[in-house]
KEVOTI-842803 format. One record per residue (C-alpha): residue in one letter; chain; residue number from 1; x, y, z. Coordinates in nm, 2 decimals, padded with zeros to 4 digits. Example, Ala and Ser with C-alpha at 12.3 -4.5 7.8 and 13.67 -1.06 7.14 Angstrom:
// KEVOTI-842803
- A A 1 01.23 -00.45 00.78;
- S A 2 01.37 -00.11 00.71;
// end
This chain:
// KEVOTI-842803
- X A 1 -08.92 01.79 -04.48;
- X A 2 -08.71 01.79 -04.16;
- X A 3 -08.32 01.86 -04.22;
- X A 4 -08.02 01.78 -03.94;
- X A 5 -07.81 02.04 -03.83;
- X A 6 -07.56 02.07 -03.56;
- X A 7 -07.41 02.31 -03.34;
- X A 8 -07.01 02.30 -03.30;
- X A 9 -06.77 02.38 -03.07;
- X A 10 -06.44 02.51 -03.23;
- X A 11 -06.14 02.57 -02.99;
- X A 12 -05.76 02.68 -03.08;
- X A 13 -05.54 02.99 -03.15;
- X A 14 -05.69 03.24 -03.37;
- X A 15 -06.05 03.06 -03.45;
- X A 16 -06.13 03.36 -03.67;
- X A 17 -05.86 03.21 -03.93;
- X A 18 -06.04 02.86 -03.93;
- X A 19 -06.34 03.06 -03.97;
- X A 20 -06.24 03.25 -04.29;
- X A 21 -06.13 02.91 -04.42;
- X A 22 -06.42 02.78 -04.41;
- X A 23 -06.60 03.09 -04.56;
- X A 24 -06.30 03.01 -04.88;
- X A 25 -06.43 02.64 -04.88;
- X A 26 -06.80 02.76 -04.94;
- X A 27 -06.91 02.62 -04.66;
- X A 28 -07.27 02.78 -04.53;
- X A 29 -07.24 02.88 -04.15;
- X A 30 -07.65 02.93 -04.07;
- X A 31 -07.51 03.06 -03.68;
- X A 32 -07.16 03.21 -03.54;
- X A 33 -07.11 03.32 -03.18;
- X A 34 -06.79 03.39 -03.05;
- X A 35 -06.70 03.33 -02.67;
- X A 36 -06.30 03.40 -02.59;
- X A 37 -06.09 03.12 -02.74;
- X A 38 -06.37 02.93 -02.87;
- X A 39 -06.63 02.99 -03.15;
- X A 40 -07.00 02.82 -03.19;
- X A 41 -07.13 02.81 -03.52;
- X A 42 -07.45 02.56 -03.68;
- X A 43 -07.46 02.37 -04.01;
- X A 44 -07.67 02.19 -04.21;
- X A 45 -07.53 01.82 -04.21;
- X A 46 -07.41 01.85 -04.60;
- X A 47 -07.18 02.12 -04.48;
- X A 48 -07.08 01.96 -04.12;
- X A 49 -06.96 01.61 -04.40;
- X A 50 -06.76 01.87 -04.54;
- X A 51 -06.59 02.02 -04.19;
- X A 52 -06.54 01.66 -04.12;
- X A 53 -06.30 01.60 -04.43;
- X A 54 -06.05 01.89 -04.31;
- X A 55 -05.74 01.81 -04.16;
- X A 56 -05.67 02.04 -03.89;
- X A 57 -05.51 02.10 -03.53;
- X A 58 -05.85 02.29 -03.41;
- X A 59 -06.06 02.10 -03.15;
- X A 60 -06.43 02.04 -03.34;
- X A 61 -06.70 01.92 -03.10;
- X A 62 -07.04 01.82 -03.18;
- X A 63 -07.23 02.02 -02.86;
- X A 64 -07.63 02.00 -03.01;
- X A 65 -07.82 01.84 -03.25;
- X A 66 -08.11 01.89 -03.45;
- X A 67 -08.38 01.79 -03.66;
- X A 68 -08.41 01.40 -03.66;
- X A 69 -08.08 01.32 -03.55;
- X A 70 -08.14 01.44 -03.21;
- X A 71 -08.41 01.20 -03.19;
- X A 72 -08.20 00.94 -03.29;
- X A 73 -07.94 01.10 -03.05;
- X A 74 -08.22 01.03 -02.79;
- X A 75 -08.31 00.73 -02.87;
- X A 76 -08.01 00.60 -02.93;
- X A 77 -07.86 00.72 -02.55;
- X A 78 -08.19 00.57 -02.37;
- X A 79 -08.23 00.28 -02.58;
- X A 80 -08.25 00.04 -02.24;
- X A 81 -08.52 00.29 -02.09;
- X A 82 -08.73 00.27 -02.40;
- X A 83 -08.71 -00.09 -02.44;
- X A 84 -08.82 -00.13 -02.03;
- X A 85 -09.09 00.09 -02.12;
- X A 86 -09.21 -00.10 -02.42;
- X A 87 -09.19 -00.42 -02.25;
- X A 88 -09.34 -00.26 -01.94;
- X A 89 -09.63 -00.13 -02.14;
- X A 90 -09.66 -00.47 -02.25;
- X A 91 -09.72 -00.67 -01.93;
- X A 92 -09.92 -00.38 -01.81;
- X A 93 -10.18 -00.43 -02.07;
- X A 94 -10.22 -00.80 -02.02;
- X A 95 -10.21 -00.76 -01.65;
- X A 96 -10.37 -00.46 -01.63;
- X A 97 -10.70 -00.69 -01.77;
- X A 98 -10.64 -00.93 -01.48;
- X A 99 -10.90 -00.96 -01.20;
- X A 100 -10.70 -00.95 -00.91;
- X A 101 -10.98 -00.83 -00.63;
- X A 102 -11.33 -00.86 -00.61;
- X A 103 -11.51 -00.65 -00.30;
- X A 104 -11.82 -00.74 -00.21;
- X A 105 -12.01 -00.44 00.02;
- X A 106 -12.28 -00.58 00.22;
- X A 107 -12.24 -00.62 00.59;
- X A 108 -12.54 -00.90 00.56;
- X A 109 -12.33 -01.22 00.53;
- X A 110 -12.62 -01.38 00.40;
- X A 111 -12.59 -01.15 00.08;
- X A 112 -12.21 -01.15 00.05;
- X A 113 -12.18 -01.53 00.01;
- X A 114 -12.48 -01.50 -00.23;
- X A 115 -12.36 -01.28 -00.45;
- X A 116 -11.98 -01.43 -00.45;
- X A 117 -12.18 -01.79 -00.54;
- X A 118 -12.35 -01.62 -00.79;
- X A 119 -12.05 -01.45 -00.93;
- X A 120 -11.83 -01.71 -00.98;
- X A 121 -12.15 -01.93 -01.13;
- X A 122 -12.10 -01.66 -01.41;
- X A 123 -11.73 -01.64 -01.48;
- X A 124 -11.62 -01.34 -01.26;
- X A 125 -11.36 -01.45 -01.00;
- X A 126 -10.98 -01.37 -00.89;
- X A 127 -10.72 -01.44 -01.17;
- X A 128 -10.99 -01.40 -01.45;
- X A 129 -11.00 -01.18 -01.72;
- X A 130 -11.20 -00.89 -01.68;
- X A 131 -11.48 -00.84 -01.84;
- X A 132 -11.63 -00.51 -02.02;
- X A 133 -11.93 -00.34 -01.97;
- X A 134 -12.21 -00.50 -02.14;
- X A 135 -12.12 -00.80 -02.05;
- X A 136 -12.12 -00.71 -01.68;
- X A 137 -12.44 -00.57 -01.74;
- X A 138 -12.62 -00.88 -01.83;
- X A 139 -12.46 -01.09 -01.57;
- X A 140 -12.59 -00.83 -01.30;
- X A 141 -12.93 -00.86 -01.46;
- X A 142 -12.92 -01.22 -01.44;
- X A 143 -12.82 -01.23 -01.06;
- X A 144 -13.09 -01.02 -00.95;
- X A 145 -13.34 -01.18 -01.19;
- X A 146 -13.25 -01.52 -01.04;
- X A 147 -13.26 -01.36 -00.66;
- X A 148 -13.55 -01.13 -00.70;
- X A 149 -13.67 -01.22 -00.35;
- X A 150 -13.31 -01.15 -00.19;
- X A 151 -13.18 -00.83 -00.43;
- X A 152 -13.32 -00.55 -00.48;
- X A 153 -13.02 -00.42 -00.70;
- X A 154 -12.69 -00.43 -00.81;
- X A 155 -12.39 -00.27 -00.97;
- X A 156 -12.06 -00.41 -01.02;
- X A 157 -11.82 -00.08 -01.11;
- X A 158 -11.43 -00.16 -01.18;
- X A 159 -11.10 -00.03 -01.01;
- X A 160 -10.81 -00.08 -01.22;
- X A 161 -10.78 -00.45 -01.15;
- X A 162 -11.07 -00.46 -00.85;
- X A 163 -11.42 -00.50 -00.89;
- X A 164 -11.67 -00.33 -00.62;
- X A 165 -11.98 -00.49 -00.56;
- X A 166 -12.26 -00.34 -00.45;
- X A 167 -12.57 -00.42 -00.35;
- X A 168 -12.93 -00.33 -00.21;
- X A 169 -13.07 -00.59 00.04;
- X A 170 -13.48 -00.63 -00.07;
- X A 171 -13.66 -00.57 00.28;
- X A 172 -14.04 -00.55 00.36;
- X A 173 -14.05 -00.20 00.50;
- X A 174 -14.17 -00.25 00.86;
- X A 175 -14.45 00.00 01.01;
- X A 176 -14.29 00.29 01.21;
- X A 177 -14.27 00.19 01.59;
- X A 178 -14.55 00.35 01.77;
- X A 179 -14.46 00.64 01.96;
- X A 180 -14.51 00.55 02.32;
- X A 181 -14.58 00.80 02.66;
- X A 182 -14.27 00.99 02.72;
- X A 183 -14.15 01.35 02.82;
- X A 184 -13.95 01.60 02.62;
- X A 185 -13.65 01.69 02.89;
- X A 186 -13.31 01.89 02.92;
- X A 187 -13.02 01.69 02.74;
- X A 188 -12.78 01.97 02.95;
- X A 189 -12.81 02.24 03.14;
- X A 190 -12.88 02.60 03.01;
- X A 191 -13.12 02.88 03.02;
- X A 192 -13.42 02.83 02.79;
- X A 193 -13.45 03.04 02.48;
- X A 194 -13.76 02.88 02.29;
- X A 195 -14.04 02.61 02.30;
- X A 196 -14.21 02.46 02.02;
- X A 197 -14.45 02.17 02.11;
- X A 198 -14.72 02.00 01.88;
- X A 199 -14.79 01.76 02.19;
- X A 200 -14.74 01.71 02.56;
- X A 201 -14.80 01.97 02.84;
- X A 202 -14.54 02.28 02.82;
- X A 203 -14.39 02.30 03.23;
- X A 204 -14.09 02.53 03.17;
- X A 205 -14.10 02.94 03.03;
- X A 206 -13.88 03.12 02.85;
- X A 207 -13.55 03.24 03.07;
- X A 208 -13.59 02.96 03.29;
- X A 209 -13.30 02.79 03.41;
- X A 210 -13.28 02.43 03.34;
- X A 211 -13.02 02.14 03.42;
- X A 212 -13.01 01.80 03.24;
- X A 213 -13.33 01.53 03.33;
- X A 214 -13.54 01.86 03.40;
- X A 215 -13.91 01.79 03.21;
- X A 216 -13.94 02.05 02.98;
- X A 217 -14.28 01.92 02.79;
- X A 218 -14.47 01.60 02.95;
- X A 219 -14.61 01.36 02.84;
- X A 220 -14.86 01.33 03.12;
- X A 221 -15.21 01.52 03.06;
- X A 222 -15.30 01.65 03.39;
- X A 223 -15.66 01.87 03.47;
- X A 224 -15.68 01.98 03.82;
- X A 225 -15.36 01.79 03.90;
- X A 226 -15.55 01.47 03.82;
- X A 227 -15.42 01.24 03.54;
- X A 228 -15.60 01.25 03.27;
- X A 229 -15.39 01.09 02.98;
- X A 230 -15.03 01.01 02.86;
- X A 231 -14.91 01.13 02.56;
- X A 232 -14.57 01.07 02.35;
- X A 233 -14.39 01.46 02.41;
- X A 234 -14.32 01.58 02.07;
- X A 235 -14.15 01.99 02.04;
- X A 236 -13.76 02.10 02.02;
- X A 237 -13.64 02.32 02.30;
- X A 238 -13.32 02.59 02.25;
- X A 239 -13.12 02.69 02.49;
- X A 240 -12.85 02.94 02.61;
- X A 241 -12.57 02.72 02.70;
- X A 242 -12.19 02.74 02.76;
- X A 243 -11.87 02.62 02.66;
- X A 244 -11.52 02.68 02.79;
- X A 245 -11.29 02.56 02.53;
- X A 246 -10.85 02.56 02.55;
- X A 247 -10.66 02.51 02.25;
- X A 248 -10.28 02.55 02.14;
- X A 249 -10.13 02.77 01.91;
- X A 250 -09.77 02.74 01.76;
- X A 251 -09.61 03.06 01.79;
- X A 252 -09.48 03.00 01.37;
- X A 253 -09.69 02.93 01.06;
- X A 254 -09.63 02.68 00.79;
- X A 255 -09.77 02.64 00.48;
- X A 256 -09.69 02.52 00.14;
- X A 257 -09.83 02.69 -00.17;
- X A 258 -09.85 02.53 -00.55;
- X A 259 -09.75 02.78 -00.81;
- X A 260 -09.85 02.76 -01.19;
- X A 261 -09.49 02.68 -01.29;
- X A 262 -09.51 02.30 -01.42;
- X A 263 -09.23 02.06 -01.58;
- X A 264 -09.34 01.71 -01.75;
- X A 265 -09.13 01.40 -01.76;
- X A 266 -09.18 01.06 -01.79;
- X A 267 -09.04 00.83 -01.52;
- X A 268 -08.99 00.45 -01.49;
- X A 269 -09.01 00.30 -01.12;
- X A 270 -08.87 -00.08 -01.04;
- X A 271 -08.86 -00.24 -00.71;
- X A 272 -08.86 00.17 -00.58;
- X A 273 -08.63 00.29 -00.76;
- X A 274 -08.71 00.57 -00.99;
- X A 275 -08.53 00.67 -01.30;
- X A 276 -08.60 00.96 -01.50;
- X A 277 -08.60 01.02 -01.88;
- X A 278 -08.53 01.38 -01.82;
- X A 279 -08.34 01.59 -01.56;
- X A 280 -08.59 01.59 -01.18;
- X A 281 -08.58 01.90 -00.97;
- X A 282 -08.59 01.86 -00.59;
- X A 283 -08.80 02.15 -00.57;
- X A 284 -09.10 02.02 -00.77;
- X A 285 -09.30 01.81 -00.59;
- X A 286 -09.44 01.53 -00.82;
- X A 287 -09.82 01.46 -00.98;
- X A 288 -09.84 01.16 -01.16;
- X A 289 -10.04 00.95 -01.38;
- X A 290 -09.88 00.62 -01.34;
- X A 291 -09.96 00.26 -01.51;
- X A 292 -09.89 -00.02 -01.24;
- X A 293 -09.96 -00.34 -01.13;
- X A 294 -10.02 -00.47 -00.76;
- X A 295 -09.87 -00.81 -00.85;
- X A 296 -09.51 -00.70 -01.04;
- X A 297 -09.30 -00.41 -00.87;
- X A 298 -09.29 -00.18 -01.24;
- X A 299 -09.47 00.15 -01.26;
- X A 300 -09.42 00.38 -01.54;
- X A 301 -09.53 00.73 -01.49;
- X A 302 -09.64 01.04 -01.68;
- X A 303 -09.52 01.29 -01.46;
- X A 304 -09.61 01.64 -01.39;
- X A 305 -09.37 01.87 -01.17;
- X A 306 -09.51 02.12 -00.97;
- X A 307 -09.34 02.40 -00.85;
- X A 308 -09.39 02.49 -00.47;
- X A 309 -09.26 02.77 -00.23;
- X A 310 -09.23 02.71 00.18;
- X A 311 -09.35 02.98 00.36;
- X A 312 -09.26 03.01 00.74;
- X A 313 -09.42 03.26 00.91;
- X A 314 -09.39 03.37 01.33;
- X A 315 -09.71 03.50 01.44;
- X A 316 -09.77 03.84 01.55;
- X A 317 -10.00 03.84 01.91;
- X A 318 -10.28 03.99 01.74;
- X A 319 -10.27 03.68 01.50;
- X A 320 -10.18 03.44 01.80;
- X A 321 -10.53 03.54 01.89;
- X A 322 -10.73 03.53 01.57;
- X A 323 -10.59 03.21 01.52;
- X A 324 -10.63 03.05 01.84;
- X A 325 -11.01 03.18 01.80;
- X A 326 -11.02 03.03 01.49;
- X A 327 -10.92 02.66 01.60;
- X A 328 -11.16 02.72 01.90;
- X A 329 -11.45 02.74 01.71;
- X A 330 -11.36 02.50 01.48;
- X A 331 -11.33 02.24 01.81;
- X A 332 -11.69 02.35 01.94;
- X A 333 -11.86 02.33 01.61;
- X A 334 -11.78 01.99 01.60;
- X A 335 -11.97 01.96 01.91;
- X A 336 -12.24 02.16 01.80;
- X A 337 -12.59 02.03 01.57;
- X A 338 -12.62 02.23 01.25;
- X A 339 -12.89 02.43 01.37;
- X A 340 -12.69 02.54 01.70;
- X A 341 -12.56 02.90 01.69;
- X A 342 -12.29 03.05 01.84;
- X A 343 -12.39 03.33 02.00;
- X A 344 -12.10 03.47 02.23;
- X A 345 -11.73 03.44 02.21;
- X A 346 -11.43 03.55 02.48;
- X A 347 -11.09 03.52 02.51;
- X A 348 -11.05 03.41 02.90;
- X A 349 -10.66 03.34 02.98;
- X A 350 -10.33 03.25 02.81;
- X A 351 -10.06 03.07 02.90;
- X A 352 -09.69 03.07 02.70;
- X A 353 -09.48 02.77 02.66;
- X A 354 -09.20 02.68 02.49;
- X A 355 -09.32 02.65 02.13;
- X A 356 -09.71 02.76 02.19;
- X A 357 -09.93 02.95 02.31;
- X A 358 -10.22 02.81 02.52;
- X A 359 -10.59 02.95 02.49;
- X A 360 -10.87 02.96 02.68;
- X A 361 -11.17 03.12 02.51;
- X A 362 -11.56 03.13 02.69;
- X A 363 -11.86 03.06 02.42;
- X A 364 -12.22 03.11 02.51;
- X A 365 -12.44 02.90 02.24;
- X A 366 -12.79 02.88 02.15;
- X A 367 -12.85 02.53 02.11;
- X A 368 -13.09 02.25 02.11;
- X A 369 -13.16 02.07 02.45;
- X A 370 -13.44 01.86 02.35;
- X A 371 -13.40 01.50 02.50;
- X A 372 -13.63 01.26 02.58;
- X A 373 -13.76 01.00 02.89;
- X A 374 -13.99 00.73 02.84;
- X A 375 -14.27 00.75 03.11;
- X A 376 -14.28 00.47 03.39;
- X A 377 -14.62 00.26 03.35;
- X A 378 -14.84 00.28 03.61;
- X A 379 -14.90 00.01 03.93;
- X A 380 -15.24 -00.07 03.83;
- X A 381 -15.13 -00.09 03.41;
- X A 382 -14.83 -00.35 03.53;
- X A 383 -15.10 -00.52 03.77;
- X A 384 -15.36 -00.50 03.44;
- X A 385 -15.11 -00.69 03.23;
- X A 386 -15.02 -00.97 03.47;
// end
C-alpha cells in the first residue's frame, strides 16, 4: 500500500524550539535537515494533519510531495494538458484510420488509371476508412485476377494515412536485339594497360597510347588486308589515365557528436507551438515519436532528449592535406566505374584564401576505356538493299 508524505519547509527564530515541540506532541519526523534559519523535515500525512492543527508564528511550507498525492499534485497542476492529450488521442485515432492519400507507382498511365478504377470499384479511395490487412489482401488478389493480361502483381502497403501502390506491368519479354558489326574503341584517352576480347580483331598492344574514337578491337575481319567479315567487337580494355582534380578545404572543423546521456518527456504541439509536460533543455536536441495528423495542426509527442557536444576544431597543415586528399578522392570516385582503381595520387599546388584552403591534387587511374562504334555498311550492302 502506497502512503503520502511530505517534505516541509519550516522558517523562524530558533527552529530547534519548534522542533522539540513537536518531538513533546509525538509527532514522528521520518527526515530532519537543518540549513541556517530554516529546517526541512518529512512526515507521514497523519502527522503533517497534526502540524496543521498548531497555532504558531513559524512559516510551514509544503516544498515536495509524495506517494499518490504528488500524482494528484500532477495531475491536478496539468489538468488542461491531460485533457488536450486525451481529446487529442481521441481524434487521432479516428483520423488516424482515415485514408487521406493513395499513391499509385507506375509511370505507365495506362496502368495507373487501371488500377485507381479498379480501386475505387472496391471501396479504397480518399476520405475512406482504411482497411486492414486481410482485407487488402483479397482486394489485391481480385484486381490482378480480373487484369491477368495487364498485371503481373501487386502490393498495396500503408503509410500512416497513405496507401502506396505498386505494381508489376505483365510484358512479353522481347528477344535480345541482335548484336550488329561494330568496333570496341577508346571512350578517352590513356595508355593501355589490358585487352580482353572474345571477338573482333585486337589492333592496339599493351603500353600503347591511345586517344578517344581510336579502334582498339574491330569488328572488321581482315586476311591479307582483304575483308573478309564483320563481326560485333566484344572485350573490355583498361587503361592508365589521368585526372587533375581542385577542391576546398575550410581551415576549421565542425562536427556534432551524440552522447549516451538521454532525458524523456512528453510534448504537445498545436498550430507550432510546443508545450512541454516536463522542464526542455536547449542543449538536447530532440527524437521523437509523434502521433499526428496531416489534416488538423495537433501533434503529441513521446520525446527523447539527446545530449550533444559541438566540437570546433582549426586544422593543423598536415590535416589541411589529409583532408583535402580525402574530399579529392571522394570527387573522382564518383567519376570512376566500380572496377576502376586508383593507382596514383599527388598533391600539385595550393592556394590560401580567406576561410579555405584550395587544392590541387594529380591522380593517375587504371580504368576502363571500352566504348563502342557501330560499323558504316558498305556501298554495295546499301546498293543491295535498295
Amino acid at each position: 500500500m502506497f502512503h503520502n508524505y511530505y517534505r516541509l519547509k519550516i522558517e523562524g527564530k530558533d527552529v530547534k524550539r519548534f522542533i522539540k515541540q513537536l518531538y513533546n506532541m509525538h509527532i514522528y519526523l521520518e527526515q530532519i535537515e537543518f540549513v541556517k534559519k530554516s529546517v526541512y523535515i518529512k512526515v507521514d500525512s497523519e502527522n503533517y494533519e497534526k502540524i496543521k492543527k498548531i497555532k504558531t508564528i513559524y512559516k510551514i511550507e509544503i516544498v515536495k510531495l509524495y506517494g499518490p498525492n504528488r500524482l494528484k499534485d500532477i495531475i491536478y497542476r496539468y489538468n488542461i494538458f491531460f485533457i488536450a492529450i486525451i481529446i487529442g488521442l481521441f481524434i487521432l485515432n479516428i483520423l488516424s484510420n482515415v485514408l487521406f492519400y493513395i499513391e499509385i507507382d507506375t509511370d505507365n498511365e495506362e496502368i495507373y488509371h487501371l488500377v485507381e478504377h479498379e480501386l475505387e470499384r472496391n471501396g479504397i479511395k480518399k476520405y475512406s476508412f482504411i482497411k486492414p490487412y486481410r482485407e487488402r489482401k483479397k482486394i489485391i488478389d481480385k484486381i490482378v485476377s480480373d487484369n491477368k493480361e495487364d498485371l503481373e502483381w501487386m502490393e498495396i502497403e500503408r503509410f500512416g494515412v497513405k496507401y502506396v501502390v505498386r505494381v508489376e506491368e505483365r510484358i512479353i519479354k522481347k528477344e535480345k536485339d541482335k548484336c550488329e558489326p561494330r568496333n570496341l574503341v577508346a571512350k578517352k584517352e590513356g595508355l593501355i594497360m589490358s585487352i580482353s576480347s572474345s571477338s573482333g580483331e585486337i589492333k592496339k598492344a599493351i603500353n600503347d597510347y591511345v586517344k578517344k574514337g581510336d579502334v582498339i578491337v574491330s569488328g572488321v575481319i581482315t586476311k591479307n588486308e582483304d575483308e573478309k567479315n564483320r563481326v560485333c567487337s566484344i572485350g573490355k580494355v583498361y587503361a592508365e589515365t589521368w585526372y587533375q582534380i581542385t577542391v576546398e578545404v575550410p581551415y576549421n572543423y565542425k562536427e556534432i557528436i551524440y552522447t549516451k546521456e538521454k532525458k524523456k518527456n512528453l510534448s504537445l504541439t498545436i498550430f507550432n507551438k510546443r508545450y512541454h509536460l516536463f522542464k526542455d533543455y536547449d542543449e538536447f536536441i530532440i527524437k521523437e515519436k509523434a502521433l499526428k495528423n496531416n489534416v488538423l495542426p495537433l501533434k503529441i509527442s513521446f520525446e527523447e532528449n539527446q545530449k550533444i557536444i559541438n566540437i570546433d576544431h582549426i586544422y593543423t597543415s598536415e590535416e589541411l592535406d589529409l583532408k583535402a586528399l580525402e574530399v579529392a578522392r571522394e570527387k573522382l570516385e564518383m567519376l570512376l566505374g566500380k572496377e576502376d582503381e586508383i593507382l596514383l595520387e599527388k598533391k600539385l599546388k595550393t592556394n590560401a584564401k580567406d576561410s579555405t584552403i584550395e587544392v590541387v591534387i594529380f591522380f593517375k587511374v587504371k580504368e576502363d576505356i571500352t566504348s563502342y562504334q557501330k560499323i558504316p555498311e558498305k556501298e554495295e550492302d546499301k546498293e543491295e538493299k535498295h
